[in-house]
N, C-alpha and C positions, 0 to 999 in steps of 0.2 A: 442427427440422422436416427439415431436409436430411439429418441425420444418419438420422433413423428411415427417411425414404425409400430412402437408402442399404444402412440393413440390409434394408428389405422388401424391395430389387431383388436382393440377395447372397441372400438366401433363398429368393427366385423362382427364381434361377439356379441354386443347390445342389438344387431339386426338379425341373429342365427335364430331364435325361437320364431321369429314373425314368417321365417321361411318353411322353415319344420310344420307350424299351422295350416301355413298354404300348401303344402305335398300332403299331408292328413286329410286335407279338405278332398283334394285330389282323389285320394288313394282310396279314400272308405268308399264311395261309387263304386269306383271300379272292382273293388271285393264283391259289391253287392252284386253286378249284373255279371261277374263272372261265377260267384257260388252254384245256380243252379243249374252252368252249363258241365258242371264236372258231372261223369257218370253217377247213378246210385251203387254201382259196385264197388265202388272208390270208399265210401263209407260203408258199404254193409259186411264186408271182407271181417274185418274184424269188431264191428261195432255194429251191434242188434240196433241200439239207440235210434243208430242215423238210416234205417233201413224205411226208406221212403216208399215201402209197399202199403205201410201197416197208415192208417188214417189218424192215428194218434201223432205219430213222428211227423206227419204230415202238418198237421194243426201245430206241434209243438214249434217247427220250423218255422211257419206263416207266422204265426204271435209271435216267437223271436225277432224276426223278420221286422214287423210291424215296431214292433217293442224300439229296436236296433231303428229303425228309422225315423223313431219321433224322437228317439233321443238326439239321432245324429241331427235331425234339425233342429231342434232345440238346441245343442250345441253351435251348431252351426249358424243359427242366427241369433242366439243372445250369448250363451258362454262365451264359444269363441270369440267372437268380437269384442266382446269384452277383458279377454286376456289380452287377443292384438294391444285392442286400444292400448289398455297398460304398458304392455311391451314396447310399445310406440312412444307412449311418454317418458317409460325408463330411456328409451334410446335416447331420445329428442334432450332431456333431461341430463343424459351422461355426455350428451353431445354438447349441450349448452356449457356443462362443468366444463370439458375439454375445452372452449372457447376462450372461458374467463381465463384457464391455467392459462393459455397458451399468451392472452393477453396481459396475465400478471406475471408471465416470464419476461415477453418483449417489454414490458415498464420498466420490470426489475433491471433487465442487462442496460435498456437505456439508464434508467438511474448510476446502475452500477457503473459506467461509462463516463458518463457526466461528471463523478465523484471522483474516477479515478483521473479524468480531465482538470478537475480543481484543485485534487493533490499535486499532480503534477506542476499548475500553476503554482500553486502557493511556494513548493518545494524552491520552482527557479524563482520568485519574487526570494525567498527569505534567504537564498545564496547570494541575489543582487543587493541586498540589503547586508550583507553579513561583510562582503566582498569591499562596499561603501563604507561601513564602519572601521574596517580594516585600513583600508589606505588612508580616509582620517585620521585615525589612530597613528597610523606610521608620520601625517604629516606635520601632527602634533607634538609627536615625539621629536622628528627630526627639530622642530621651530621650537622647542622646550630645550633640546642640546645645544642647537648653535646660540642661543640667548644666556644659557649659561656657562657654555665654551669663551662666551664674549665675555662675561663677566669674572672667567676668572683667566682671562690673558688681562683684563684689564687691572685685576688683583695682583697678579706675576709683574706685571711692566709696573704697578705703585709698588710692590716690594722689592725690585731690583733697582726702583729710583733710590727710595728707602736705603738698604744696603749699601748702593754704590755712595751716597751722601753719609752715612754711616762711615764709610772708609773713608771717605773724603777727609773727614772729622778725626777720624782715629788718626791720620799718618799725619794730617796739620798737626795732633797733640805731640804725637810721636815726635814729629820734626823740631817740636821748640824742646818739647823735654829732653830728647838728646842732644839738642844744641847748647843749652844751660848744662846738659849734665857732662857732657867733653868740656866748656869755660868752665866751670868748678873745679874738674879734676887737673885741667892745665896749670890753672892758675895755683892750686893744693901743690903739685908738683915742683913748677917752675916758679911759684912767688910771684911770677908776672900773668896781668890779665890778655888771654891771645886777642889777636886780630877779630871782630866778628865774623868778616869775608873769610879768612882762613879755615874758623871751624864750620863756615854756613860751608864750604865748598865740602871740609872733610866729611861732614855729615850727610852730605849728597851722595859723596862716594861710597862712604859704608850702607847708607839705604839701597843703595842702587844695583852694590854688590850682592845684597843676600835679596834681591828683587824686591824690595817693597818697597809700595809704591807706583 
Protein backbone atom coordinates (compact mmCIF):
# COMPACT_ATOMS: atom_id res chain seq x y z
CA UNK A 1 0.00 0.00 0.00
CA UNK A 2 2.79 2.55 0.67
CA UNK A 3 4.34 1.55 -2.41
CA UNK A 4 1.17 2.43 -4.76
CA UNK A 5 0.72 5.54 -2.70
CA UNK A 6 4.02 6.50 -3.57
CA UNK A 7 3.59 6.04 -7.16
CA UNK A 8 0.22 7.91 -7.27
CA UNK A 9 2.08 11.07 -5.40
CA UNK A 10 5.19 10.64 -8.31
CA UNK A 11 2.32 10.76 -10.86
CA UNK A 12 0.59 13.70 -9.26
CA UNK A 13 3.69 15.51 -9.38
CA UNK A 14 4.85 14.51 -12.94
CA UNK A 15 1.20 16.12 -14.10
CA UNK A 16 1.54 19.45 -11.41
CA UNK A 17 3.53 21.71 -14.01
CA UNK A 18 1.11 20.86 -17.08
CA UNK A 19 -1.61 22.25 -14.69
CA UNK A 20 0.22 25.34 -13.43
CA UNK A 21 0.63 26.20 -17.53
CA UNK A 22 -2.84 25.88 -17.94
CA UNK A 23 -4.12 28.51 -15.03
CA UNK A 24 -0.90 30.83 -16.46
CA UNK A 25 -2.63 30.42 -19.85
CA UNK A 26 -5.78 31.32 -17.98
CA UNK A 27 -4.60 33.98 -15.80
CA UNK A 28 -2.41 36.47 -18.02
CA UNK A 29 -5.89 37.41 -20.02
CA UNK A 30 -7.52 38.06 -17.50
CA UNK A 31 -4.71 40.61 -16.00
CA UNK A 32 -4.86 41.94 -19.32
CA UNK A 33 -8.49 42.96 -19.64
CA UNK A 34 -8.72 43.80 -16.12
CA UNK A 35 -5.48 46.32 -16.01
CA UNK A 36 -7.19 49.07 -17.56
CA UNK A 37 -10.29 48.95 -15.68
CA UNK A 38 -8.40 49.94 -12.47
CA UNK A 39 -8.79 53.84 -11.87
CA UNK A 40 -5.72 56.25 -12.97
CA UNK A 41 -5.67 57.31 -9.34
CA UNK A 42 -4.80 53.95 -8.16
CA UNK A 43 -1.36 54.43 -10.00
CA UNK A 44 -0.79 58.10 -9.99
CA UNK A 45 -1.14 58.47 -5.95
CA UNK A 46 2.12 57.70 -5.53
CA UNK A 47 3.81 56.93 -9.07
CA UNK A 48 4.27 60.00 -11.63
CA UNK A 49 5.27 57.04 -14.05
CA UNK A 50 1.99 55.47 -14.29
CA UNK A 51 -0.09 58.86 -14.44
CA UNK A 52 -2.11 58.24 -17.59
CA UNK A 53 -2.76 61.85 -18.21
CA UNK A 54 0.63 62.50 -19.55
CA UNK A 55 0.80 60.90 -23.51
CA UNK A 56 4.22 59.50 -22.78
CA UNK A 57 2.90 57.02 -19.95
CA UNK A 58 0.32 56.52 -22.31
CA UNK A 59 2.48 55.21 -25.21
CA UNK A 60 4.73 53.56 -22.68
CA UNK A 61 1.68 51.51 -21.39
CA UNK A 62 0.22 50.54 -25.19
CA UNK A 63 3.95 49.23 -26.35
CA UNK A 64 4.13 47.49 -23.05
CA UNK A 65 0.84 46.40 -23.66
CA UNK A 66 1.71 45.26 -27.19
CA UNK A 67 5.19 44.00 -26.19
CA UNK A 68 3.34 41.87 -23.24
CA UNK A 69 1.04 40.47 -25.91
CA UNK A 70 3.24 39.17 -28.54
CA UNK A 71 5.26 37.66 -26.16
CA UNK A 72 2.38 36.11 -24.35
CA UNK A 73 1.43 34.62 -27.65
CA UNK A 74 4.39 33.62 -28.70
CA UNK A 75 4.73 31.93 -25.59
CA UNK A 76 1.62 30.72 -25.71
CA UNK A 77 1.65 29.02 -29.11
CA UNK A 78 5.18 27.83 -29.41
CA UNK A 79 7.02 28.08 -25.90
CA UNK A 80 4.49 26.92 -23.94
CA UNK A 81 3.54 24.06 -25.88
CA UNK A 82 6.59 23.02 -26.03
CA UNK A 83 7.25 22.81 -22.37
CA UNK A 84 3.70 21.06 -22.02
CA UNK A 85 4.83 18.61 -24.64
CA UNK A 86 7.95 17.84 -22.66
CA UNK A 87 6.18 17.75 -19.39
CA UNK A 88 3.89 15.26 -21.10
CA UNK A 89 6.63 13.09 -22.15
CA UNK A 90 8.48 13.37 -18.65
CA UNK A 91 5.08 12.30 -17.34
CA UNK A 92 4.20 9.53 -19.87
CA UNK A 93 7.83 8.53 -19.47
CA UNK A 94 7.91 8.44 -15.48
CA UNK A 95 4.67 6.78 -16.00
CA UNK A 96 5.97 4.08 -18.44
CA UNK A 97 9.22 3.56 -15.57
CA UNK A 98 6.38 3.03 -12.97
CA UNK A 99 4.88 0.35 -15.30
CA UNK A 100 7.90 -1.70 -15.86
CA UNK A 101 8.74 -1.33 -11.85
CA UNK A 102 5.49 -2.25 -11.00
CA UNK A 103 5.86 -5.20 -13.64
CA UNK A 104 9.45 -6.24 -12.55
CA UNK A 105 8.04 -6.38 -8.80
CA UNK A 106 5.05 -8.73 -9.79
CA UNK A 107 7.78 -11.06 -11.71
CA UNK A 108 10.14 -10.71 -9.10
CA UNK A 109 7.44 -11.80 -5.97
CA UNK A 110 6.18 -14.43 -8.68
CA UNK A 111 9.72 -15.73 -9.17
CA UNK A 112 10.38 -15.25 -5.49
CA UNK A 113 7.31 -17.51 -4.75
CA UNK A 114 8.09 -20.06 -7.20
CA UNK A 115 11.52 -20.55 -5.51
CA UNK A 116 10.32 -20.48 -2.37
CA UNK A 117 7.70 -23.26 -3.64
CA UNK A 118 10.82 -25.38 -4.93
CA UNK A 119 12.62 -24.98 -1.55
CA UNK A 120 10.00 -26.06 0.10
CA UNK A 121 9.66 -29.13 -2.30
CA UNK A 122 13.18 -30.09 -2.39
CA UNK A 123 13.32 -29.56 1.63
CA UNK A 124 10.22 -32.51 1.92
CA UNK A 125 11.81 -34.74 -1.05
CA UNK A 126 15.33 -34.71 0.85
CA UNK A 127 13.48 -35.52 4.44
CA UNK A 128 11.70 -38.45 2.39
CA UNK A 129 14.78 -39.48 1.13
CA UNK A 130 16.77 -39.13 4.27
CA UNK A 131 13.81 -40.85 6.25
CA UNK A 132 14.24 -43.90 3.30
CA UNK A 133 17.81 -44.23 3.97
CA UNK A 134 17.23 -44.40 7.56
CA UNK A 135 15.02 -47.28 7.82
CA UNK A 136 17.25 -49.04 5.30
CA UNK A 137 20.00 -48.38 7.31
CA UNK A 138 18.11 -49.72 10.52
CA UNK A 139 16.96 -52.76 8.29
CA UNK A 140 20.26 -53.70 7.44
CA UNK A 141 21.56 -53.30 10.50
CA UNK A 142 18.87 -55.19 12.17
CA UNK A 143 19.55 -58.34 9.17
CA UNK A 144 23.68 -57.88 9.75
CA UNK A 145 22.78 -58.53 13.76
CA UNK A 146 20.61 -61.45 13.52
CA UNK A 147 23.11 -63.19 10.80
CA UNK A 148 25.72 -62.68 13.18
CA UNK A 149 23.76 -63.43 16.35
CA UNK A 150 23.19 -66.82 14.33
CA UNK A 151 26.64 -67.19 13.85
CA UNK A 152 27.67 -67.00 17.09
CA UNK A 153 24.96 -69.18 18.85
CA UNK A 154 26.01 -71.44 16.32
CA UNK A 155 29.87 -70.93 17.47
CA UNK A 156 28.54 -71.22 21.40
CA UNK A 157 26.42 -74.55 20.80
CA UNK A 158 30.02 -76.01 18.59
CA UNK A 159 31.85 -74.92 21.84
CA UNK A 160 29.74 -76.21 24.35
CA UNK A 161 29.64 -79.59 22.06
CA UNK A 162 33.40 -79.03 22.17
CA UNK A 163 33.60 -78.82 25.97
CA UNK A 164 31.06 -81.02 27.03
CA UNK A 165 32.95 -84.00 24.60
CA UNK A 166 36.10 -82.53 26.25
CA UNK A 167 34.77 -83.68 29.83
CA UNK A 168 33.36 -86.47 28.41
CA UNK A 169 37.07 -87.45 27.64
CA UNK A 170 38.71 -85.91 30.80
CA UNK A 171 36.31 -88.02 33.55
CA UNK A 172 36.72 -91.45 30.93
CA UNK A 173 40.68 -90.62 31.54
CA UNK A 174 40.00 -89.74 35.06
CA UNK A 175 37.87 -92.93 35.53
CA UNK A 176 40.51 -95.57 34.37
CA UNK A 177 43.37 -93.56 35.94
CA UNK A 178 41.88 -93.85 39.19
CA UNK A 179 40.64 -97.22 38.82
CA UNK A 180 44.51 -98.45 38.09
CA UNK A 181 45.60 -96.11 40.56
CA UNK A 182 43.04 -97.50 43.81
CA UNK A 183 44.28 -101.69 41.90
CA UNK A 184 47.95 -100.48 42.44
CA UNK A 185 47.59 -99.09 45.69
CA UNK A 186 45.34 -102.13 46.93
CA UNK A 187 47.36 -104.47 45.72
CA UNK A 188 50.96 -102.29 47.29
CA UNK A 189 49.08 -102.62 50.53
CA UNK A 190 47.24 -106.03 50.64
CA UNK A 191 49.74 -108.06 48.33
CA UNK A 192 46.47 -109.32 46.75
CA UNK A 193 45.14 -107.93 43.36
CA UNK A 194 41.19 -106.56 44.23
CA UNK A 195 38.18 -107.50 42.64
CA UNK A 196 37.83 -105.18 39.25
CA UNK A 197 33.85 -104.73 40.05
CA UNK A 198 34.90 -103.90 43.67
CA UNK A 199 37.24 -100.88 42.74
CA UNK A 200 34.98 -100.05 39.46
CA UNK A 201 32.10 -99.58 42.14
CA UNK A 202 34.56 -97.76 44.72
CA UNK A 203 35.50 -95.48 42.24
CA UNK A 204 32.09 -94.58 41.28
CA UNK A 205 31.45 -93.82 44.74
CA UNK A 206 34.23 -91.40 45.39
CA UNK A 207 33.57 -89.74 41.78
CA UNK A 208 30.21 -89.30 42.59
CA UNK A 209 30.74 -88.06 46.14
CA UNK A 210 32.92 -85.01 45.26
CA UNK A 211 30.35 -84.64 42.06
CA UNK A 212 32.36 -85.37 39.16
CA UNK A 213 31.08 -86.52 36.64
Amino acid sequence: MVRRANSSQRDHDAKRPVGILRVCRRAVPLSLVCLPLLPAGAFAAGMPQLDFSTPLTVSQVVWGAVIFVVLYIALARVGLPRVASVLEERAGHIHRDLEGARAAKTKADADTEEALAATIAAKAEAQTAINSALEDAKKAAASQAEALNARLEARLQEAEAQIAQAHTAAMSALHQVATETASSIVTRLTGQAPQPANVESAVNAALAARAVG
